[in-house]
MARFIDREN-605982 format. One line per field, with one value per residue: x, y, z of N, C-alpha, C in turn; residue in one letter. Coordinates in Angstrom, 1 decimal, always signed. Layout:
n.xx	(X/...) .
n.yy	(Y/...) .
n.zz	(Z/...) .
ca.xx	(X/...) .
ca.yy	(Y/...) .
ca.zz	(Z/...) .
c.xx	(X/...) .
c.yy	(Y/...) .
c.zz	(Z/...) .
aa	(a/...) .
END
This chain:
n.xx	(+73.1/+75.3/+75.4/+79.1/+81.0/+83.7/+85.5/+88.2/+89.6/+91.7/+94.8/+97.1/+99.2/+99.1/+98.9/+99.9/+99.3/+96.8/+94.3/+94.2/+94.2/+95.0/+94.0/+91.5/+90.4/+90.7/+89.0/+86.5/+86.0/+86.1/+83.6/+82.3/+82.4/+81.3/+78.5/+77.5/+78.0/+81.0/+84.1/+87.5/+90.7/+93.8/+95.6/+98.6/+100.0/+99.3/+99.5/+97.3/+94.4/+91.4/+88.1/+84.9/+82.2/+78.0/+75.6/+72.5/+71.6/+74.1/+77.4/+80.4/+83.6/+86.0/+88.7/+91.5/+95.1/+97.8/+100.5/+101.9/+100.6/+101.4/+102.1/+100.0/+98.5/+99.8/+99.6/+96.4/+95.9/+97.0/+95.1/+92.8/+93.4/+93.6/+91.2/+89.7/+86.9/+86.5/+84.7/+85.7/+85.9/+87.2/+87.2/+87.4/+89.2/+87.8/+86.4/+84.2/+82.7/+84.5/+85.9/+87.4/+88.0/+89.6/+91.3/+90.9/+92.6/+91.7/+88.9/+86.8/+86.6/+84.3/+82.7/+81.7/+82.6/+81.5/+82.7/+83.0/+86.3/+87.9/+89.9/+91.8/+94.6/+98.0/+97.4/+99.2/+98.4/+96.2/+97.4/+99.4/+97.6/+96.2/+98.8/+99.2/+96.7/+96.6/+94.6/+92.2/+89.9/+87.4/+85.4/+85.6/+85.7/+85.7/+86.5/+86.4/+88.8/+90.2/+90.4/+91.6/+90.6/+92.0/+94.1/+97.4/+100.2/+101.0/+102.5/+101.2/+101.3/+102.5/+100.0/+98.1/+98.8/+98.4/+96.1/+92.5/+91.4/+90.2/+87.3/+86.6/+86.4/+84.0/+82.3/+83.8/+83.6/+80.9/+80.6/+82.4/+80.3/+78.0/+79.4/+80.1/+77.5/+76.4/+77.7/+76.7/+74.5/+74.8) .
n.yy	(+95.7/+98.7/+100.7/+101.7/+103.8/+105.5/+108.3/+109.4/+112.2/+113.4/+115.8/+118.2/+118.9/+121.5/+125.3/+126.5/+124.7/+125.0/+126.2/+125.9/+123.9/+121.2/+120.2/+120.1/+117.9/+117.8/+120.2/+118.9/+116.6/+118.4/+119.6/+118.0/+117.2/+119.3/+119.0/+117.1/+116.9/+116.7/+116.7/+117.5/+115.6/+115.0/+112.9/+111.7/+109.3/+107.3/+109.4/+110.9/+113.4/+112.7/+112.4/+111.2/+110.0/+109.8/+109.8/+110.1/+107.1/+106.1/+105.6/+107.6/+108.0/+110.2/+111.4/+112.7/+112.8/+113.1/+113.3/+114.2/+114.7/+112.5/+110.7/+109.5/+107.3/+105.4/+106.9/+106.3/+103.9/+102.9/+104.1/+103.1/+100.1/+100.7/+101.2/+99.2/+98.9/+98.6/+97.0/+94.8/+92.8/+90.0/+88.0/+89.6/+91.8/+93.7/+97.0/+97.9/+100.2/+102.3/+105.5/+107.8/+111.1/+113.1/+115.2/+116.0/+116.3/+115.1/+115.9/+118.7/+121.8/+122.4/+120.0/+116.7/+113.0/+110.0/+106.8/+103.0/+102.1/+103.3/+105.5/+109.0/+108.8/+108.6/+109.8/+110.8/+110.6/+108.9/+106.7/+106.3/+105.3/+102.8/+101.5/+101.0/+100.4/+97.3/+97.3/+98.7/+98.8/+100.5/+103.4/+105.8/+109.1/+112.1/+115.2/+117.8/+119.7/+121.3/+124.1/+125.0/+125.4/+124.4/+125.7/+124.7/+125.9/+125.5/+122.9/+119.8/+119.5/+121.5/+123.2/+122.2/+122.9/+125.2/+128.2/+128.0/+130.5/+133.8/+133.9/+131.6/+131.2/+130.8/+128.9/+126.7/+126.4/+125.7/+123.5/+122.0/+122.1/+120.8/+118.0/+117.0/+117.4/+114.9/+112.7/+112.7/+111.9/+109.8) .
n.zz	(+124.7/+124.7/+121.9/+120.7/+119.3/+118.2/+117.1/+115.5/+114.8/+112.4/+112.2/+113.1/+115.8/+117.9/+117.9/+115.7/+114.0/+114.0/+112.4/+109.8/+106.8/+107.0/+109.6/+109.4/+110.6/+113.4/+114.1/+113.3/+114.7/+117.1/+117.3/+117.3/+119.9/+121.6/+120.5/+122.0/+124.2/+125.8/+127.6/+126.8/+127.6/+128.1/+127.2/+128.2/+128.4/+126.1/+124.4/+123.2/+123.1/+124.6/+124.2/+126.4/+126.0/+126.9/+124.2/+124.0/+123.7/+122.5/+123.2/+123.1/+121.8/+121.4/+119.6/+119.5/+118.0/+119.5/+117.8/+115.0/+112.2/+110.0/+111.9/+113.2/+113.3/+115.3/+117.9/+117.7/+117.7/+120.2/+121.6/+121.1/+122.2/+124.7/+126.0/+124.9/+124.2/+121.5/+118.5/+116.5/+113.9/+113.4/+111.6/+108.9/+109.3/+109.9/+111.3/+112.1/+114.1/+114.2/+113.2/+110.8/+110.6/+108.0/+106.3/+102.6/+99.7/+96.9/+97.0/+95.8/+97.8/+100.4/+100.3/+101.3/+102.3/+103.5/+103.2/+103.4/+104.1/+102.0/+101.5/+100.4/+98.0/+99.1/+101.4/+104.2/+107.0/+106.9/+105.9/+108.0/+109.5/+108.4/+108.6/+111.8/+112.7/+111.3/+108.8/+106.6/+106.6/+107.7/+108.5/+106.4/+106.7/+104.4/+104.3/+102.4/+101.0/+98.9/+97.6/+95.7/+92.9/+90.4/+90.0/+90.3/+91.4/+94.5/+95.8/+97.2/+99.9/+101.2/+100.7/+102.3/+104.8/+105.0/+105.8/+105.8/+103.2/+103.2/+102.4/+102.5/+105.1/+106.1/+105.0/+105.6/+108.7/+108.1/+106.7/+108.9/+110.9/+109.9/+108.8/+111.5/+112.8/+111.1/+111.9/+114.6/+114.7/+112.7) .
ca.xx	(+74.5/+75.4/+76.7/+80.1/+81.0/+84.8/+85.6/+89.2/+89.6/+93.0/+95.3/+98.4/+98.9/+99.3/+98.7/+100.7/+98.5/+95.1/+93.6/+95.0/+93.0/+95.1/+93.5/+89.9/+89.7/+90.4/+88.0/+85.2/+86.1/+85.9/+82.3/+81.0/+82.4/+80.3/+77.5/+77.1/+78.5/+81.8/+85.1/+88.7/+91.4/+94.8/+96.3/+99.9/+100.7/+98.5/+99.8/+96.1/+93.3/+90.4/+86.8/+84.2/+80.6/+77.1/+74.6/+71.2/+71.8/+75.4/+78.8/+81.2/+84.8/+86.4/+90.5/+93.1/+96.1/+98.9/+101.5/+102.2/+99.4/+101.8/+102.0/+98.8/+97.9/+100.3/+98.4/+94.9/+96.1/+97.0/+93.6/+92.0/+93.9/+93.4/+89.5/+89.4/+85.5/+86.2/+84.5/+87.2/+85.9/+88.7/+87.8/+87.9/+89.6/+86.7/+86.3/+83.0/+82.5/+85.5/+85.4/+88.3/+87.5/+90.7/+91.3/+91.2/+92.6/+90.6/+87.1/+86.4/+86.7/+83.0/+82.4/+82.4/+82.2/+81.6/+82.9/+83.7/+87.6/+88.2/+90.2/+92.7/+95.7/+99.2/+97.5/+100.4/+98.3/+95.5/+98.7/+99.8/+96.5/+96.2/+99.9/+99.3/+95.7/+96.5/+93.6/+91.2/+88.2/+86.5/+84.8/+86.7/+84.9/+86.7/+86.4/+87.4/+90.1/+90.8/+90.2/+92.5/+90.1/+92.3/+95.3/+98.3/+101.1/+101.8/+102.6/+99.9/+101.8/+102.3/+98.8/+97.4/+99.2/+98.0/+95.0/+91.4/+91.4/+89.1/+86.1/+86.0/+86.3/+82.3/+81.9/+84.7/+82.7/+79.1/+81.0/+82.2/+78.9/+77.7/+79.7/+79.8/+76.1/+76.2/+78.2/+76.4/+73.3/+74.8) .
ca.yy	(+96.2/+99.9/+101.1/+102.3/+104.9/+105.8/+109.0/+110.0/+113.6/+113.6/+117.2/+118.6/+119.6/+123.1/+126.7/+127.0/+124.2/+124.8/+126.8/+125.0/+122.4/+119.6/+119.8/+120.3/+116.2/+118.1/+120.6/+118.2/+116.2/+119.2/+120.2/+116.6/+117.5/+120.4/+119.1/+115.8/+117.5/+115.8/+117.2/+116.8/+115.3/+115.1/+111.4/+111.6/+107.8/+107.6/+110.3/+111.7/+114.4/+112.1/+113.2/+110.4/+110.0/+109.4/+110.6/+109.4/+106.0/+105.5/+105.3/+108.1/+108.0/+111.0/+110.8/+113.7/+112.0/+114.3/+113.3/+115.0/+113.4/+111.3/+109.3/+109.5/+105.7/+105.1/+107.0/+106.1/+102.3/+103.3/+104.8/+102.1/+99.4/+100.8/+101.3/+98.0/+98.5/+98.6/+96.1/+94.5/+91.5/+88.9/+87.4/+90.4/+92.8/+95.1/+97.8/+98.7/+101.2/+103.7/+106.8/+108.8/+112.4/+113.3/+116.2/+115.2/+116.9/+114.9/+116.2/+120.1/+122.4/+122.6/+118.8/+115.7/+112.1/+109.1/+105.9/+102.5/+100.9/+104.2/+107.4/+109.4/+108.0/+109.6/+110.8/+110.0/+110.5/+107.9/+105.8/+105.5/+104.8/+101.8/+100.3/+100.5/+99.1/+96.2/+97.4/+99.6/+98.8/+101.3/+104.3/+107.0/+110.3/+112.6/+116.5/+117.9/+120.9/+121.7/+125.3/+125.9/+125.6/+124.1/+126.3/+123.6/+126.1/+125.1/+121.6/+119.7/+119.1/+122.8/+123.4/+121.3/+123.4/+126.8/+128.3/+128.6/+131.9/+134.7/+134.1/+130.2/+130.2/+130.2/+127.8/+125.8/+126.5/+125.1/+122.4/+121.2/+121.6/+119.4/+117.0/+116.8/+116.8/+113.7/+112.0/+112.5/+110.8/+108.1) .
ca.zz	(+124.6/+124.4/+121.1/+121.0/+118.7/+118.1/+116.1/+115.1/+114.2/+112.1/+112.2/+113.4/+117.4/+117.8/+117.4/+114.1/+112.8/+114.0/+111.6/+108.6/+105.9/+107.4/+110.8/+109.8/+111.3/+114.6/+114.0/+113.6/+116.8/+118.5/+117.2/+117.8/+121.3/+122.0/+120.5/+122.7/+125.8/+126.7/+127.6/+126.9/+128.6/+127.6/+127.9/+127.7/+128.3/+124.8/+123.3/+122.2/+123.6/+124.3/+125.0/+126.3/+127.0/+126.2/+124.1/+122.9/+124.0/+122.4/+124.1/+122.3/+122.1/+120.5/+119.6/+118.5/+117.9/+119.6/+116.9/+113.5/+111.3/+109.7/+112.7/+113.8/+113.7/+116.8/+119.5/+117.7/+118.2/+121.7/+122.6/+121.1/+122.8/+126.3/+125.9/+124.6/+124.0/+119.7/+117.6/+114.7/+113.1/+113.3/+110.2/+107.9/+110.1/+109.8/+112.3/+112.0/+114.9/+114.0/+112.1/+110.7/+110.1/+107.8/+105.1/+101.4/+98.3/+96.1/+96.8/+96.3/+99.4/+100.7/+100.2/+102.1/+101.8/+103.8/+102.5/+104.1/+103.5/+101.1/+101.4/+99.5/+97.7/+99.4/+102.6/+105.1/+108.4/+106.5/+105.7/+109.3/+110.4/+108.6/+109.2/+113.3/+112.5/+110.0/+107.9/+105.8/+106.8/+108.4/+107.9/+106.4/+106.5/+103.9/+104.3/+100.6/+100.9/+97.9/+97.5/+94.4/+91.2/+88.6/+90.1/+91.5/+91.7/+95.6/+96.4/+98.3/+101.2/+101.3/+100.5/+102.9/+105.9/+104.9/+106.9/+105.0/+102.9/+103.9/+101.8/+102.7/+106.7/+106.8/+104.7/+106.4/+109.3/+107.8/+106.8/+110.1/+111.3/+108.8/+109.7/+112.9/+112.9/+110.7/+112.7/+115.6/+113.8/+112.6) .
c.xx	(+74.4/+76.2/+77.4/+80.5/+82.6/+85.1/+87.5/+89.8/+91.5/+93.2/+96.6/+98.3/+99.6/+98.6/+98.6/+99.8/+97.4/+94.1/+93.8/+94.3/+93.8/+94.2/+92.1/+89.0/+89.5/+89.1/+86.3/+84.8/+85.5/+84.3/+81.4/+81.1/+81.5/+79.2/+76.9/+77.5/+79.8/+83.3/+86.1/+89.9/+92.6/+95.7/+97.2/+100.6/+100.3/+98.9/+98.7/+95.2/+92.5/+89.2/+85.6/+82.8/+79.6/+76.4/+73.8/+71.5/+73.5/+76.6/+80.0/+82.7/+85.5/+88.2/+90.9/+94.4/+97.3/+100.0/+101.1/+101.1/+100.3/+102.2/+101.2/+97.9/+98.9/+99.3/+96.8/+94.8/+96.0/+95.8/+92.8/+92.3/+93.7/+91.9/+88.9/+87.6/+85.3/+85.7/+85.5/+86.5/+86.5/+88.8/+88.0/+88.6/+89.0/+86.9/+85.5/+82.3/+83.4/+85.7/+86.3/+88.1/+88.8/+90.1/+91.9/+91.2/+92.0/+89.1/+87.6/+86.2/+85.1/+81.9/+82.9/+82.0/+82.1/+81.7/+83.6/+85.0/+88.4/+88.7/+91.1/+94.0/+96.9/+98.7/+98.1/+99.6/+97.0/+96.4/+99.0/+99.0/+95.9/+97.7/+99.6/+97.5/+95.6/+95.0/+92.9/+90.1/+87.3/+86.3/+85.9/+85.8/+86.0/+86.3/+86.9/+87.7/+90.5/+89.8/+90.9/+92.2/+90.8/+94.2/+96.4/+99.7/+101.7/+101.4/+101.4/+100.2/+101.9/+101.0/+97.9/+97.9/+98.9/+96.8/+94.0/+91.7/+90.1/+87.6/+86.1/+85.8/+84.4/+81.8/+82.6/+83.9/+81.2/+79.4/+81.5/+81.4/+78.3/+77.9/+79.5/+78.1/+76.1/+76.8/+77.5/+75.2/+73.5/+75.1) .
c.yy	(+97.6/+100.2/+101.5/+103.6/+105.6/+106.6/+109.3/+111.2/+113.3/+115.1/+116.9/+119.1/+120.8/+124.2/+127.0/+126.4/+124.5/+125.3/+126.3/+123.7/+121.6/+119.1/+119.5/+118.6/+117.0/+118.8/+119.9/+117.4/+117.0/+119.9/+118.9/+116.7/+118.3/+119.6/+117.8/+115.9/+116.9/+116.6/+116.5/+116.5/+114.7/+113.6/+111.3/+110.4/+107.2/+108.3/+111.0/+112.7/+112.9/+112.4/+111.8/+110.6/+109.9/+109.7/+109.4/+107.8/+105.3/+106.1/+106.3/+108.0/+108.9/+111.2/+112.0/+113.4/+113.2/+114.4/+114.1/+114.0/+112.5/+110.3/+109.1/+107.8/+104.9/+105.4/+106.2/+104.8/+102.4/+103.1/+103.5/+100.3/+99.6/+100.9/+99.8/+97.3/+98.6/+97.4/+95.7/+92.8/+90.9/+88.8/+88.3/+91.5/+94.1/+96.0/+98.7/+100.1/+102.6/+104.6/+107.5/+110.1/+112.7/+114.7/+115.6/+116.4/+116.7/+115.2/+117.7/+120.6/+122.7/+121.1/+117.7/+114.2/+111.1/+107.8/+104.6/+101.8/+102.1/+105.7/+107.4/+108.9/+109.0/+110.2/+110.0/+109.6/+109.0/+106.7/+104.9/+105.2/+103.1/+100.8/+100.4/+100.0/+97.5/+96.4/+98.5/+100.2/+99.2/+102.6/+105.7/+108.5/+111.7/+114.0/+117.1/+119.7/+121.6/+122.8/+125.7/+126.1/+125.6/+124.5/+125.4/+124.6/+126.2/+123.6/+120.9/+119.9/+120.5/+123.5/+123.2/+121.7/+125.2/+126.7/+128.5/+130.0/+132.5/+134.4/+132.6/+129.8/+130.5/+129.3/+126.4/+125.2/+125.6/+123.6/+121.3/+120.9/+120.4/+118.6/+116.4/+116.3/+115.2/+112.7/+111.7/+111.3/+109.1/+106.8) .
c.zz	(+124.0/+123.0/+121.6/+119.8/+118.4/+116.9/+115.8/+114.2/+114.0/+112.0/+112.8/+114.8/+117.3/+117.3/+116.3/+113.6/+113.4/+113.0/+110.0/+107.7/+106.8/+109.0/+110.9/+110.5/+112.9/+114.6/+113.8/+114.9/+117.7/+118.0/+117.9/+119.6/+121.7/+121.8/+121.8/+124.4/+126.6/+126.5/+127.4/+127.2/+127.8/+128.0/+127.4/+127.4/+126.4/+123.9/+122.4/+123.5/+123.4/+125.2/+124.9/+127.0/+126.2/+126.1/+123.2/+122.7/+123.6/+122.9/+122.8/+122.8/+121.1/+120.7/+118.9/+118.6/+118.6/+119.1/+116.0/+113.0/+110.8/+110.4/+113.4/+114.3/+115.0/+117.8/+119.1/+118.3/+119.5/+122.5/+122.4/+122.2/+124.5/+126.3/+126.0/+124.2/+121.9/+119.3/+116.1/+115.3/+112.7/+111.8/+108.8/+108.2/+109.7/+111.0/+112.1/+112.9/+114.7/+112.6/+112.1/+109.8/+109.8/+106.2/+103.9/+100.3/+97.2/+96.4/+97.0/+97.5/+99.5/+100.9/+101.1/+101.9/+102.8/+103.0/+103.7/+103.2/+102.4/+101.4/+100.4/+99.4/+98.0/+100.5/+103.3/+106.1/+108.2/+106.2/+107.1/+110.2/+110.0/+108.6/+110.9/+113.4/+112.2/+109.1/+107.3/+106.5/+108.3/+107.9/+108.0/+106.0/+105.8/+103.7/+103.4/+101.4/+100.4/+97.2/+96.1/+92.9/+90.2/+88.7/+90.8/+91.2/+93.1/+95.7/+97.8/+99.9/+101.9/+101.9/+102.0/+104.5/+106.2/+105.6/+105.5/+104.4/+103.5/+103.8/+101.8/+104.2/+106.6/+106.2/+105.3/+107.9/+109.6/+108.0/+108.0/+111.1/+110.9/+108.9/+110.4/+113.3/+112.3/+111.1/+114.4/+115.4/+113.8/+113.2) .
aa	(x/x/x/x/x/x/x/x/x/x/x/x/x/x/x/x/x/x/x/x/x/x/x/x/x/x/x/x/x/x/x/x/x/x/x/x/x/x/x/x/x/x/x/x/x/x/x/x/x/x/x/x/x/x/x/x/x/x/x/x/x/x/x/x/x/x/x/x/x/x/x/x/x/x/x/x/x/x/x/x/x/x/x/x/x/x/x/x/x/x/x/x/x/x/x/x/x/x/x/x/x/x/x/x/x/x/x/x/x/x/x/x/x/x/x/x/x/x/x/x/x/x/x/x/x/x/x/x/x/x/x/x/x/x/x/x/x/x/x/x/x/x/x/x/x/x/x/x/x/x/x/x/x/x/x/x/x/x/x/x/x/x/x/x/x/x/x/x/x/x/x/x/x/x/x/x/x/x/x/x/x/x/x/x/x/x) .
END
């Protein structure tokens, strides 16, 4: 049996937001795309961008939610539901195959974390991903954001829609390499 492999790059659709910490989930999607060779296709019944195909023996499924992040767990459900190739372990409602690449204020900007069943407390688009799941447990891959060293005079939510400053987009950059690579791996 072929692995399966389901990524979920969290962000905002658009222009205005692409460049922006909240999207850098898109920005990794779209590197794992390049690197694995698979294009992407715009499923409106879904409501997500989804890019599919196969590298190095496993079966990829890459997801950009085309809602506002905070409703991001609708279309992901969607996508997942029509594929119907996800693994979820009835009895713990695990969901061992899927991977949500989302932006986190709790880890320093340049850092990243994989963790299973664990992200940050108050992310909305991590929120509505597990009310149209029923669960946690899966891997939450957390991209740290937080550029502001000690400074919180803007609001996160603010924060968290502004674009990279000058002297971080290459590290912004490395980092979604980084990623991405490590995702392809694993």
């Amino acid at each position: 049996m072929k692995l399966v492999k389901y990524i979920i790059g969290l962000g905002n659709p658009g222009i205005k937001y692409a460049q922006t910490r909240h999207s850098i989930g898109f920005k990794v999607v779209e590197k794992v795309s390049e690197r694995i060779g698979v294009s992407w296709q715009e499923k409106s019944k879904l409501n997500a961008s989804v890019a599919r195909g196969e590298f190095s023996g496993t079966q990829f499924t890459l997801v950009k939610p085309l809602s506002f992040m905070n409703e991001s767990g609708q279309p992901s459900r969607a996508v997942l539901d029509f594929f119907q190739d996800i693994v979820i372990e009835q009895k713990e409602q695990k969901v061992a195959n899927l991977i949500v690449v989302l932006d986190d204020l709790d880890l320093e900007f340049g850092t990243y974390k994989l963790q299973f069943g664990k992200g940050p407390h108050g992310h909305n688009g991590l929120n509505s991903m597990y009310e149209h799941l029923g669960t946690k447990q899966f891997w939450h891959m957390r991209v740290g954001v937080d550029g502001r060293e000690g400074q919180r005079n803007v609001p996160p939510d603010k924060y968290v829609l502004q674009p990279f400053e000058k002297d971080e987009q290459e590290t912004s950059k490395s980092i979604v390499e980084h990623v991405a690579q490590e995702l392809v791996e694993l």
